[in-house]
C-alpha positions as CSV (number, residue, x, y, z in Angstrom):
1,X,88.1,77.8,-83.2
2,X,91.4,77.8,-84.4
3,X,94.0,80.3,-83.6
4,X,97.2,81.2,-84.9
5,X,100.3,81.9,-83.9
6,X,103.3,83.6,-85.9
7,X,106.9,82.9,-84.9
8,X,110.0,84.8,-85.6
9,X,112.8,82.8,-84.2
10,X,116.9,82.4,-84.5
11,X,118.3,79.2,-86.4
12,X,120.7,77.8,-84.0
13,X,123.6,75.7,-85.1
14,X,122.4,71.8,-86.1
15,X,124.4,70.0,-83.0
16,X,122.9,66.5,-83.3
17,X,121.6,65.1,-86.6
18,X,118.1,65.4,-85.4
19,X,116.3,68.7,-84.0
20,X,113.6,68.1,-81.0
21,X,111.8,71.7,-80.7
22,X,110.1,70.1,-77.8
23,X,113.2,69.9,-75.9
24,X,115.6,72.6,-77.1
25,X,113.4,75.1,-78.4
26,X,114.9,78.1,-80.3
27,X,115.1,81.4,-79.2
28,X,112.7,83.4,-80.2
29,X,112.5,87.1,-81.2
30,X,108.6,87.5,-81.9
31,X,105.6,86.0,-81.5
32,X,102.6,87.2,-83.1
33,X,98.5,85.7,-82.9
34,X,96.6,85.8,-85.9
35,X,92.6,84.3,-85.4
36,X,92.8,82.8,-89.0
37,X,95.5,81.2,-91.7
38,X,95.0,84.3,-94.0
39,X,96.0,86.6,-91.5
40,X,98.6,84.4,-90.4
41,X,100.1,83.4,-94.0
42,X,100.0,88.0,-94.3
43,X,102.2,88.3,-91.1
44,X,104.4,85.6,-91.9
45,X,105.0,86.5,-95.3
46,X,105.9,89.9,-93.3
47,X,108.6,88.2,-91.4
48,X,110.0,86.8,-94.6
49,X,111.2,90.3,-96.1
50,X,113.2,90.8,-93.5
51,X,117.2,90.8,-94.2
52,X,117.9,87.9,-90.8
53,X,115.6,85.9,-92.3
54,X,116.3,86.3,-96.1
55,X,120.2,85.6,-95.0
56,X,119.0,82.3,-93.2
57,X,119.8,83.3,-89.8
58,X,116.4,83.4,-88.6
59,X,113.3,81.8,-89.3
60,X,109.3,82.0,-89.3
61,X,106.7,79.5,-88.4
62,X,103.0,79.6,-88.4
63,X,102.0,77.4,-85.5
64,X,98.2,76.4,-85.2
65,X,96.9,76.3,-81.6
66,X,93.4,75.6,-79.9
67,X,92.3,72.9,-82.1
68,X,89.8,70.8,-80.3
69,X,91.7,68.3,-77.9
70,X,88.5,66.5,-77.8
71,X,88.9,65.1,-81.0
72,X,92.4,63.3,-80.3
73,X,91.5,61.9,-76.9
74,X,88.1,60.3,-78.4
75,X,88.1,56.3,-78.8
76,X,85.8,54.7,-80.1
């Protein structure tokens, strides 16, 4: 099963010309689980009233997790 996650994070300053989450990650100020994309899309669209976020200064993403690994390590 799918999960969800909901993330409510700062936009840093753009320091190189490409942005690598993986390795410099930004901050973030909340993180919330959601068990499906409705519920996930409701808290999100939550996070985007707020003034930070309407002003640019922070952001939201709706991250899914615990899709079946299985899947992209089969060969055939």
């Amino acid at each position: 099963m799918t999960r969800f996650l909901v993330v409510l994070s700062d936009v840093r300053p753009v320091e190189t010309p490409t942005r690598d989450e993986r390795a410099r990650p930004e901050r973030r100020r909340q993180v919330v689980g959601a068990s499906s994309r409705e519920a996930a899309d409701r808290i999100a669209g939550a996070f985007m009233a707020l003034g930070m976020v309407r002003a640019g200064r922070q952001r939201v993403k709706v991250i899914a997790v615990g899709r079946g690994r299985s899947n992209r390590l089969h060969r055939p």
